[in-house]
N, C-alpha and C positions, 0 to 999 in steps of 0.2 A: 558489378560493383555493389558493395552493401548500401543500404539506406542506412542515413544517422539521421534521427530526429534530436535536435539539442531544447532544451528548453531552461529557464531559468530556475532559479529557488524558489522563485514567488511562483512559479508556474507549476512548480512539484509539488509543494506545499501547499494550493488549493486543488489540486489533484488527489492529494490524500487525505483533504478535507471533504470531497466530493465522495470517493471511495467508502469512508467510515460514516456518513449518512446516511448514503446506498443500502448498508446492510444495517442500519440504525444501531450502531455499535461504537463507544469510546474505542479507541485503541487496546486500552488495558481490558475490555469483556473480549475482544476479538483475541486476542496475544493468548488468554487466557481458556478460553475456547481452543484453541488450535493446538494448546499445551496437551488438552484433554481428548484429542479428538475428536470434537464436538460442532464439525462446522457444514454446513451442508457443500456441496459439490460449489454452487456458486460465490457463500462467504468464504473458501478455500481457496478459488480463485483472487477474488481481493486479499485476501491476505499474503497470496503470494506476490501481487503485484507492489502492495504496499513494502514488503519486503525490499526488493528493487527499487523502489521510490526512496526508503531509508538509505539503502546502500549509497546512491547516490548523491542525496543531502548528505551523510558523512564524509564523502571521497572531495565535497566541494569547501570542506571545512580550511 
């Protein structure tokens, strides 16, 4: 059987707070960076999870 980890908005949301001070980047340098291919191996990794963390915050709208 799969794991489901559920969490809330506020839980996602300082998640992706955590995430883009990690790589000490606003949103819009990281978004922007990634437009460019410009992101190392491990800001690529956050940017993919933050992706997912969006998805989610919209699907909860």
């Amino acid at each position: 059987m799969p794991t489901m980890i559920h969490r809330t908005r506020s839980e996602l949301e300082a998640q992706r707070e955590r995430l883009l001070a990690g790589v000490n980047m606003t949103y819009e340098e990281l978004a922007e960076r990634a437009a460019t291919y410009s992101l190392s191996m491990d800001e690529l990794d956050v940017w993919h999870t933050i992706e997912g963390v969006d998805y989610l915050l919209d699907g909860e709208s």
